[in-house]
N, C-alpha and C positions, 0 to 999 in steps of 0.2 A: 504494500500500500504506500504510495507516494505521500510528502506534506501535504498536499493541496489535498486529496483526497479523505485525511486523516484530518485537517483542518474544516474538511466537510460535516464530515462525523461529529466531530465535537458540537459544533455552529446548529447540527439537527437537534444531540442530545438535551443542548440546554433549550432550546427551543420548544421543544417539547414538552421538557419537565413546566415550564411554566405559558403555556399555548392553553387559552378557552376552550371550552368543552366546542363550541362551535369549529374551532380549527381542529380540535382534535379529532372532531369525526371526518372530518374531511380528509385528513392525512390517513385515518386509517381503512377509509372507503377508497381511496388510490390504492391504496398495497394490501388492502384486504387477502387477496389470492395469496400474495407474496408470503405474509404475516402468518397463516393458518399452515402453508406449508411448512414454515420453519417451525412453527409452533410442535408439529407431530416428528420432533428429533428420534424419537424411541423407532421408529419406521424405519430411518438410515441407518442400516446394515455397518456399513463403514462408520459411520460417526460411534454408533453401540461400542464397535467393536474397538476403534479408537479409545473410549473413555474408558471399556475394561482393561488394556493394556497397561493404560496410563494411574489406576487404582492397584494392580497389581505393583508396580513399579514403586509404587507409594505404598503400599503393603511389607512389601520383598527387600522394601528399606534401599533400592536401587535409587531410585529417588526421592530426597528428604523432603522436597515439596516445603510450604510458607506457611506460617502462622498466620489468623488472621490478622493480626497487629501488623507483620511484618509487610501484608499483602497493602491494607487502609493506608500505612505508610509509605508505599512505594506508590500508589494510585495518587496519593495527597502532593508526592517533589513531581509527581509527570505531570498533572492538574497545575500545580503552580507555574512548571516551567513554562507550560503553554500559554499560560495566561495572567502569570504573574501574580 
């Protein structure tokens, strides 16, 4: 994912969270289809099969994986570098 693209993302996210219920239906009447589809993740075969590897691997101690502290704190310096 390129800046621009990733600067897109953000610019939706906050928009979003604080967007009228009037705009809300409307953003989600555009992507309706989109939305439902990703919604049933349990269906992708590959994504399943992705996340059991990835719980094993965090099981099996192969990968120690993040506290949530450590995760809120890494979200909180990318969040500010962005945006200060």
């Amino acid at each position: 994912m390129n800046n621009t693209n990733l600067t897109i993302r953000h610019k939706l996210y906050d928009f979003i969270r604080v967007a009228d219920d009037k705009k809300l239906n409307a953003i989600y009447n555009l992507l309706e289809n989109e939305i439902e589809q990703t919604a049933e993740w349990w269906k992708d075969k590959g994504f399943v099969d992705e996340l059991g590897h990835r719980y094993k691997a965090l099981e099996n101690g192969t990968d120690k994986g993040f506290t949530s502290e450590e995760l809120k704190s890494s979200v909180s310096k990318l969040r500010k570098k962005r945006y200060g």
